[in-house]
PDB file of the backbone (N, CA, C, O) and the ligand in Angstrom, with CONECT records:
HET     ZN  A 101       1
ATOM      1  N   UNK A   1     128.065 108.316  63.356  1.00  0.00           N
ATOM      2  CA  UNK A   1     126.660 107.974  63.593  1.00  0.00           C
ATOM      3  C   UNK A   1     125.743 108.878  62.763  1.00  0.00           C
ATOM      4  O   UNK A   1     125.950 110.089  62.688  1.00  0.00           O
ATOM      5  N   UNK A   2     124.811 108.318  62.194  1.00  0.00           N
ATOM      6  CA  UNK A   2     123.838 109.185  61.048  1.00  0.00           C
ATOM      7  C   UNK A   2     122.713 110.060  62.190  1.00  0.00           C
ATOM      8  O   UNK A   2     121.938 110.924  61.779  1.00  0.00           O
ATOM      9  N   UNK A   3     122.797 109.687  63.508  1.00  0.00           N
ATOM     10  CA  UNK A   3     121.900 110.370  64.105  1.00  0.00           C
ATOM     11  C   UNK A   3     122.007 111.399  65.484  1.00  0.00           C
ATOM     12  O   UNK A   3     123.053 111.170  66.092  1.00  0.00           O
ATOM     13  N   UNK A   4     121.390 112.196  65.955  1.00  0.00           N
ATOM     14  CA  UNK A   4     121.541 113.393  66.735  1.00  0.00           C
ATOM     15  C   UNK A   4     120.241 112.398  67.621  1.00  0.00           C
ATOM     16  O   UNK A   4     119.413 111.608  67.167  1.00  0.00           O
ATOM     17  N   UNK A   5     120.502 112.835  68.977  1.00  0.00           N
ATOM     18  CA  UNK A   5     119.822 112.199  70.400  1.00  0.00           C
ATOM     19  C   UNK A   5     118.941 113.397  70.740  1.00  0.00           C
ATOM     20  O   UNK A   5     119.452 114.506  70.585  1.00  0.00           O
ATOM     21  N   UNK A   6     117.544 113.315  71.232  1.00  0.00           N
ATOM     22  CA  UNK A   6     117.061 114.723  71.589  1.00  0.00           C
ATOM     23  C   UNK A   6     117.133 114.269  73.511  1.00  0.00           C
ATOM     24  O   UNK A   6     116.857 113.336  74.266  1.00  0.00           O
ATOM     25  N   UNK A   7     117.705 115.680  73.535  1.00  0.00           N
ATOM     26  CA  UNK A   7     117.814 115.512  75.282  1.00  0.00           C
ATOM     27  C   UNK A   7     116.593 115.411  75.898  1.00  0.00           C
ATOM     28  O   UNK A   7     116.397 115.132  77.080  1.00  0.00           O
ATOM     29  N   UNK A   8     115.905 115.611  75.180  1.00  0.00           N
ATOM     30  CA  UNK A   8     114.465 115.709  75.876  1.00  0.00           C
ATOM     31  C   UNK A   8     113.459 114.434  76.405  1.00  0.00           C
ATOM     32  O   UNK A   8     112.992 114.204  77.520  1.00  0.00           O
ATOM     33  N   UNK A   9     113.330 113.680  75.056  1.00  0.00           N
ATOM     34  CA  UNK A   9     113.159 112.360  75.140  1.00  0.00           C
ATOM     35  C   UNK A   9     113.884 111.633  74.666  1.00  0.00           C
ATOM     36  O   UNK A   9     113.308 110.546  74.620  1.00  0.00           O
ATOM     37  N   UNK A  10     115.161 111.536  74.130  1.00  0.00           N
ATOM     38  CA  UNK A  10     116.189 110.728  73.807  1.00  0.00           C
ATOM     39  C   UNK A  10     115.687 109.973  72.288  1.00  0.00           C
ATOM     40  O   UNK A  10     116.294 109.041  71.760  1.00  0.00           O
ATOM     41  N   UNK A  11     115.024 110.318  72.002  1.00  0.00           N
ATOM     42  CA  UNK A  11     115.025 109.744  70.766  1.00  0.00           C
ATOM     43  C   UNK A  11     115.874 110.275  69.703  1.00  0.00           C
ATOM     44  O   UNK A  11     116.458 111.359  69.735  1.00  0.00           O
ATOM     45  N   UNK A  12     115.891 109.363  68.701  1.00  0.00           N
ATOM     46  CA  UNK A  12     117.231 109.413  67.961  1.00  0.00           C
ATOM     47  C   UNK A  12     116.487 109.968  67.161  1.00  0.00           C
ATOM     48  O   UNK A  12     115.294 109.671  67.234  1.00  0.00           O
ATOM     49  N   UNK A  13     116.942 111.001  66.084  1.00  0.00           N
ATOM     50  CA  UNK A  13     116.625 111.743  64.768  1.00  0.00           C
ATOM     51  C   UNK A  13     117.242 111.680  63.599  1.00  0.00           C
ATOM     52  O   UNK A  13     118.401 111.328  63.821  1.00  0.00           O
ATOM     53  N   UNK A  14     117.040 111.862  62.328  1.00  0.00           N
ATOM     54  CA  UNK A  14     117.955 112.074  61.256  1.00  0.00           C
ATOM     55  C   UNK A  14     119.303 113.307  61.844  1.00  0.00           C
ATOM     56  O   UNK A  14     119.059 114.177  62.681  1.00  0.00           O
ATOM     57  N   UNK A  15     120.552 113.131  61.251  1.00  0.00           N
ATOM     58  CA  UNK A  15     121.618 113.970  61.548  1.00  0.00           C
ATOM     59  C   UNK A  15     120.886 115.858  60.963  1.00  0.00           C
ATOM     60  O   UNK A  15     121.139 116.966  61.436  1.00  0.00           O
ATOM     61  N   UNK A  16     120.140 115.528  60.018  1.00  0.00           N
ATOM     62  CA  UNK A  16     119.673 116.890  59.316  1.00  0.00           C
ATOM     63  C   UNK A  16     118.382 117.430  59.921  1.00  0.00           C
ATOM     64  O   UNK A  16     118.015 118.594  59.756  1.00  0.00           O
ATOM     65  N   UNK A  17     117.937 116.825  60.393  1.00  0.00           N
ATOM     66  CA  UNK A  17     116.953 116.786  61.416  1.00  0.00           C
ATOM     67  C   UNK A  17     117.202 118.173  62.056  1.00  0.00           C
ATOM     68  O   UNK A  17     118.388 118.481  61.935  1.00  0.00           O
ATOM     69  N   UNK A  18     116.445 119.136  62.716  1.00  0.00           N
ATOM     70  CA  UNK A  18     116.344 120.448  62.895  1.00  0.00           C
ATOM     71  C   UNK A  18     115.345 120.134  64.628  1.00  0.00           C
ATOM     72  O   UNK A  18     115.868 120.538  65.667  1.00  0.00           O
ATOM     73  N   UNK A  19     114.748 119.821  64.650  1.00  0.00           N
ATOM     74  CA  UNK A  19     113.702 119.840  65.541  1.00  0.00           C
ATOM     75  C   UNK A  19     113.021 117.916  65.819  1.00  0.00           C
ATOM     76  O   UNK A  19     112.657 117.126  64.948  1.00  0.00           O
ATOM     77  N   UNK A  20     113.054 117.799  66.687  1.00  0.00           N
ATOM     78  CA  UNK A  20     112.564 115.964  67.598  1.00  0.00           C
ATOM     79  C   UNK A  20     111.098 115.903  66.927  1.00  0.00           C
ATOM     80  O   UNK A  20     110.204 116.715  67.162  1.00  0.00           O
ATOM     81  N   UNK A  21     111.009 114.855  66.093  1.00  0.00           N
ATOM     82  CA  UNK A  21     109.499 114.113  65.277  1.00  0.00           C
ATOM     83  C   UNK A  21     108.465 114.121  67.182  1.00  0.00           C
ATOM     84  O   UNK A  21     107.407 114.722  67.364  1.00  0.00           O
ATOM     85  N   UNK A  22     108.944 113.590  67.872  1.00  0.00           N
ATOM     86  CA  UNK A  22     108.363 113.127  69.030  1.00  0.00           C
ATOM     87  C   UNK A  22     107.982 114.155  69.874  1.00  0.00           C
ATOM     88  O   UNK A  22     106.753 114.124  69.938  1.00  0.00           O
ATOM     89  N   UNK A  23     108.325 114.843  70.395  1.00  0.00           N
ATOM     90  CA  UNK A  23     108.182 115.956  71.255  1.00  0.00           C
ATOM     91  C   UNK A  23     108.278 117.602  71.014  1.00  0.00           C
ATOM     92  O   UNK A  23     107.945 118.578  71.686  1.00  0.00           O
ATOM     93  N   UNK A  24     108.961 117.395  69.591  1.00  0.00           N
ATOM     94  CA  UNK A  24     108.913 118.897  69.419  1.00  0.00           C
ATOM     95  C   UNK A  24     109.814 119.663  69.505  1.00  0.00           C
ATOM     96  O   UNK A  24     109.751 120.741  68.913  1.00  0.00           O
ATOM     97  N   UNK A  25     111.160 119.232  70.450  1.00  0.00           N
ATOM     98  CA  UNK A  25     112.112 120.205  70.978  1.00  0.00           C
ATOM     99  C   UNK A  25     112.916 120.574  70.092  1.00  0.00           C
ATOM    100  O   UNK A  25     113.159 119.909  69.085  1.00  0.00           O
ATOM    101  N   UNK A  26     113.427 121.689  70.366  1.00  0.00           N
ATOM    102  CA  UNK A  26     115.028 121.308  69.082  1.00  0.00           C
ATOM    103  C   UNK A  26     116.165 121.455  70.060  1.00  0.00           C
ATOM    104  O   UNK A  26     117.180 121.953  69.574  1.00  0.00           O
ATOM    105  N   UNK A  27     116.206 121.170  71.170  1.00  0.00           N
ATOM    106  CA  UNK A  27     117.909 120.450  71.707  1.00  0.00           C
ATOM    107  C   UNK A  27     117.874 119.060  70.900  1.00  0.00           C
ATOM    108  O   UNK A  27     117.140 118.074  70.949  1.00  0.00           O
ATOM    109  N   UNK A  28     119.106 119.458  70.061  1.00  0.00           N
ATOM    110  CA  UNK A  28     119.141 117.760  69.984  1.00  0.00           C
ATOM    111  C   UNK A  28     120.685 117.860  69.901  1.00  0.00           C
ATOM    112  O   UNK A  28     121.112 118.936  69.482  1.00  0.00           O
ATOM    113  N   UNK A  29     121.522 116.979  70.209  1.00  0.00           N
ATOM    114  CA  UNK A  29     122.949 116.449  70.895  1.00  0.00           C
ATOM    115  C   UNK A  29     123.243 115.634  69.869  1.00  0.00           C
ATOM    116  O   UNK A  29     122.440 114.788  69.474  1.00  0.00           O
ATOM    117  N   UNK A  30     124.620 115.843  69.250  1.00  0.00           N
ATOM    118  CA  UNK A  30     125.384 114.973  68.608  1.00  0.00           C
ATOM    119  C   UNK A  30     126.281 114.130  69.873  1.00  0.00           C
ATOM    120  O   UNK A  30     127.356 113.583  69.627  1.00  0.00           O
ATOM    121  N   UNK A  31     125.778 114.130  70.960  1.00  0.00           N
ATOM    122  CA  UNK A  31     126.867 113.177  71.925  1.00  0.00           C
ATOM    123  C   UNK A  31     125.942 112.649  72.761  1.00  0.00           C
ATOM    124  O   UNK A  31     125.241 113.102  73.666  1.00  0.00           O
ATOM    125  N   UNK A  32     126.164 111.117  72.031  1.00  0.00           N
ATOM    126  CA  UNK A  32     125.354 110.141  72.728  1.00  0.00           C
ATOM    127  C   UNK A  32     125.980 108.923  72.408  1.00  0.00           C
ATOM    128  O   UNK A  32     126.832 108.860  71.521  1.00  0.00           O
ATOM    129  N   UNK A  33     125.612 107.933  73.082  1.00  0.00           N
ATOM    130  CA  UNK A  33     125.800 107.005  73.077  1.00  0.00           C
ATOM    131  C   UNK A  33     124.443 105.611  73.553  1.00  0.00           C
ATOM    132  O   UNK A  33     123.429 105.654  74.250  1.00  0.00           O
ATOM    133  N   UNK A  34     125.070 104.582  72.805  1.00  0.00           N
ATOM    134  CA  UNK A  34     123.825 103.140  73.049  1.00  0.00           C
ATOM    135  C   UNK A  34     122.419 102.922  72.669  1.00  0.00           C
ATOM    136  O   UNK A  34     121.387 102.873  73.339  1.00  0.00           O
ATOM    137  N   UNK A  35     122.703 102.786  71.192  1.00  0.00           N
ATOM    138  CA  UNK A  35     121.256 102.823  70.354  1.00  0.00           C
ATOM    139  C   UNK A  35     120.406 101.768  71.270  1.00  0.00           C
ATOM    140  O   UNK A  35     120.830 100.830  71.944  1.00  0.00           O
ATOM    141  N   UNK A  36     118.964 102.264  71.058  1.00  0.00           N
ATOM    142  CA  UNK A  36     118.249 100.894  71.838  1.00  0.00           C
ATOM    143  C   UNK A  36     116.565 101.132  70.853  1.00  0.00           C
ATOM    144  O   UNK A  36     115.669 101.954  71.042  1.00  0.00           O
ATOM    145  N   UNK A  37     116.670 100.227  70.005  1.00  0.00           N
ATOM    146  CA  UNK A  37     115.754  99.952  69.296  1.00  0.00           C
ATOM    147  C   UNK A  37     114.066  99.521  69.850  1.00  0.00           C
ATOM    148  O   UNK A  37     114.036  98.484  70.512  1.00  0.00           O
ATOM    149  N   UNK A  38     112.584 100.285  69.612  1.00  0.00           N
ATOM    150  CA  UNK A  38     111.800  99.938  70.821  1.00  0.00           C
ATOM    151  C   UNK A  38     110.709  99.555  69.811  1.00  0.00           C
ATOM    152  O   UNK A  38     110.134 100.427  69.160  1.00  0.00           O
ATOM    153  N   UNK A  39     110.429  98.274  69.684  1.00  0.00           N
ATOM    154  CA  UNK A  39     109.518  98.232  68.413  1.00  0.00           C
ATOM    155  C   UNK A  39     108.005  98.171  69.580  1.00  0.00           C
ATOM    156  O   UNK A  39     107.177  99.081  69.548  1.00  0.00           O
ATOM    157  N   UNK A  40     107.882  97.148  70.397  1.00  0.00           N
ATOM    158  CA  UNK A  40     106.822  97.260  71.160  1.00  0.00           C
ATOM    159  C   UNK A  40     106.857  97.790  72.534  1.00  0.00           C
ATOM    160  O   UNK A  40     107.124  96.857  73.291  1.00  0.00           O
ATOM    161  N   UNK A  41     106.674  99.064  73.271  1.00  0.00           N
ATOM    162  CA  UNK A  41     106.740  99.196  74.169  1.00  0.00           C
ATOM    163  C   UNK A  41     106.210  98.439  75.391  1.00  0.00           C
ATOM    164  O   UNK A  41     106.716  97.998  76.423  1.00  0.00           O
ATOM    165  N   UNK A  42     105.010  98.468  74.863  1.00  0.00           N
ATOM    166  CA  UNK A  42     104.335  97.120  76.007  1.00  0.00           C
ATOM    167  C   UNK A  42     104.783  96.109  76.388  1.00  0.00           C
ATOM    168  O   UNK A  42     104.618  95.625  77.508  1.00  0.00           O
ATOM    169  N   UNK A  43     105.502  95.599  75.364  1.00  0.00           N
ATOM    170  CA  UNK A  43     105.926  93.908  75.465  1.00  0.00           C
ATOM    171  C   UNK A  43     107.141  94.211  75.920  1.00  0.00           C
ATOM    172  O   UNK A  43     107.842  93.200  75.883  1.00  0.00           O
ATOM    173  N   UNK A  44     108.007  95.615  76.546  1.00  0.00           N
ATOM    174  CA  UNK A  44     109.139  95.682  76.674  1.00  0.00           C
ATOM    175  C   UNK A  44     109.986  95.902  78.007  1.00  0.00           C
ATOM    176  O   UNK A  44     110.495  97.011  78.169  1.00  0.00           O
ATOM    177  N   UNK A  45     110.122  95.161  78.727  1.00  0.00           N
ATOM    178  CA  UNK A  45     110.385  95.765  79.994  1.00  0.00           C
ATOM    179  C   UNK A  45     111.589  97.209  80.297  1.00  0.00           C
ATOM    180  O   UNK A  45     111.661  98.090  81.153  1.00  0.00           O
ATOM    181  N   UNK A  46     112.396  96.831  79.083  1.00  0.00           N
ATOM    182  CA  UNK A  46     113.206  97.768  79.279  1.00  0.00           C
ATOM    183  C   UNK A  46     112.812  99.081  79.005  1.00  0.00           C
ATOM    184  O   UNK A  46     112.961 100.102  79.677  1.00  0.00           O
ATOM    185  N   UNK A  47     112.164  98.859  77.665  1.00  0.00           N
ATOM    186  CA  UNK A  47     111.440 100.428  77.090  1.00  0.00           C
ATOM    187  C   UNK A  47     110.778 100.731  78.339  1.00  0.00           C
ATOM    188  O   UNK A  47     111.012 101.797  78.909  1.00  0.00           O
ATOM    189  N   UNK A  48     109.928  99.835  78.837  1.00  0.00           N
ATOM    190  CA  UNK A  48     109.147 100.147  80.443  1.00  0.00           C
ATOM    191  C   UNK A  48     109.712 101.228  81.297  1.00  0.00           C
ATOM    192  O   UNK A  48     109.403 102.393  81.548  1.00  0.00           O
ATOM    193  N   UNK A  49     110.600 100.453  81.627  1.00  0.00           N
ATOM    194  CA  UNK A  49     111.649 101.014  83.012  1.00  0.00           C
ATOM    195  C   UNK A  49     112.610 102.700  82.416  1.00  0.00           C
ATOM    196  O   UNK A  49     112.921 103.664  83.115  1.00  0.00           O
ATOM    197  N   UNK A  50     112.812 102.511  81.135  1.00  0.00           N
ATOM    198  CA  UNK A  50     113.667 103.479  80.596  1.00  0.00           C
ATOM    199  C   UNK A  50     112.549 104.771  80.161  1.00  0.00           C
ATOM    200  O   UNK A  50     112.897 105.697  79.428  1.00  0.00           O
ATOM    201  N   UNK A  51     111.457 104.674  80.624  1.00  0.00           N
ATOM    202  CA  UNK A  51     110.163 105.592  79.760  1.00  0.00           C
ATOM    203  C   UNK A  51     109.718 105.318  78.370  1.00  0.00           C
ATOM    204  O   UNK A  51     108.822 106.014  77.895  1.00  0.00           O
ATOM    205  N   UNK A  52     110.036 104.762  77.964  1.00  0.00           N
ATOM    206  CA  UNK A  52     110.062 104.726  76.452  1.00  0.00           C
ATOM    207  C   UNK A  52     108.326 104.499  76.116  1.00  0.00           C
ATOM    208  O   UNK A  52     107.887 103.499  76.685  1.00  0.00           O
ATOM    209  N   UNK A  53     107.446 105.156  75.411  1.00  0.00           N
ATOM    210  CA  UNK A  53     105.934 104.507  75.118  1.00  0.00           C
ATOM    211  C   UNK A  53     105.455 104.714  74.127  1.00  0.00           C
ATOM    212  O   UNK A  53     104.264 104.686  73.816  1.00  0.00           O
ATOM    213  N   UNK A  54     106.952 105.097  73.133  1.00  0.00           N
ATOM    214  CA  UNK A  54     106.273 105.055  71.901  1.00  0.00           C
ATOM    215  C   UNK A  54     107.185 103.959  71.184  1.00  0.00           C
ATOM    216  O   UNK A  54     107.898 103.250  71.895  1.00  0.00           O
ATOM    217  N   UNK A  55     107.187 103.817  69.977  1.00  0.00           N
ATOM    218  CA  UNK A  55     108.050 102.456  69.245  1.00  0.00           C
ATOM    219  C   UNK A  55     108.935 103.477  68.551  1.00  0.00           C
ATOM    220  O   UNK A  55     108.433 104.596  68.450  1.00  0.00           O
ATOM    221  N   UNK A  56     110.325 103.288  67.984  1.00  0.00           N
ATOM    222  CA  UNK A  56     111.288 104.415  67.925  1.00  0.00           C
ATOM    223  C   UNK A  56     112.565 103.892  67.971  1.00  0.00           C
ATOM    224  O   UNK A  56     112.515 102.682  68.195  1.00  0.00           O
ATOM    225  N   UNK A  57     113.809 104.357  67.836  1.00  0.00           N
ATOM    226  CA  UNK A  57     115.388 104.169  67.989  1.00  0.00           C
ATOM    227  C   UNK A  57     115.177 105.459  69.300  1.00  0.00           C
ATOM    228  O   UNK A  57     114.450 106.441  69.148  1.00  0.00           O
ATOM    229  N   UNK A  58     115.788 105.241  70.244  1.00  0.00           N
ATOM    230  CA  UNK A  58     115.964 105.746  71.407  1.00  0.00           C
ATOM    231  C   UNK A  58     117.940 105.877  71.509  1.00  0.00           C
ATOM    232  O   UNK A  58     118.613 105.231  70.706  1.00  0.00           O
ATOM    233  N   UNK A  59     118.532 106.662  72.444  1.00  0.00           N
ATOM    234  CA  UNK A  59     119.448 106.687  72.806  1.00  0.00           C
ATOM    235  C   UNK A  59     119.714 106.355  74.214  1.00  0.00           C
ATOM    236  O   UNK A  59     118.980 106.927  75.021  1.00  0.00           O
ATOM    237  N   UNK A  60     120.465 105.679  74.613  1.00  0.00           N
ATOM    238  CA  UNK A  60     120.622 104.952  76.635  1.00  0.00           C
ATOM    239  C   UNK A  60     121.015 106.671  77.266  1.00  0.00           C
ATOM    240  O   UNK A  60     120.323 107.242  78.109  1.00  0.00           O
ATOM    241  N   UNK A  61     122.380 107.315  76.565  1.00  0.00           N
ATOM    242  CA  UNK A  61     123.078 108.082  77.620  1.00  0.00           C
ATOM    243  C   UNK A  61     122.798 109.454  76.375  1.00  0.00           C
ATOM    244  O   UNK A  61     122.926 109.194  75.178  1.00  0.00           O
ATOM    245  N   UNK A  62     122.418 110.875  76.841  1.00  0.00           N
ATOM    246  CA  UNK A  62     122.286 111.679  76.031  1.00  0.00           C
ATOM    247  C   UNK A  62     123.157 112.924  76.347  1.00  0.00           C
ATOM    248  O   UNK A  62     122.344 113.838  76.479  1.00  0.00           O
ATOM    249  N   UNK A  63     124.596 113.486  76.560  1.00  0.00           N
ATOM    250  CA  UNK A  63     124.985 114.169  77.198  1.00  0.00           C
ATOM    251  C   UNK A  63     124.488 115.692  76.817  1.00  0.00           C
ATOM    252  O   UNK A  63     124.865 116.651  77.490  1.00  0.00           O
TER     253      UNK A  63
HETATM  254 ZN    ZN A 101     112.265 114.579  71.720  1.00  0.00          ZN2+
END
């Protein structure tokens, strides 16, 4: 997988990636699993329910 999951908000990052575009953190996890692509949050029930409120590649499970 080309990408690292941030535990924080689960968004997915470049693998070289150092620090989360979104939040700032630098936990970020090479062990994840279940890309979930969020182009419109609004229109999305799942992004809804999962937090998601920005548009982004997200990760489901971030260990
Ligand atoms: Zn983050």
């Amino acid at each position: 997988m080309p990408f690292k999951a941030c535990r924080r908000c689960k968004s997915l990052v470049p693998k070289d990636a150092t620090r989360c575009p979104v939040c700032n953190s630098t936990d970020l996890s090479e062990d994840w699993e279940g890309l979930i692509v969020v182009l419109d949050p609004e229109k999305s029930e799942l992004a809804k329910r999962l937090g998601f409120i920005k548009p982004g590649r997200y990760a489901l499970r971030v260990r």
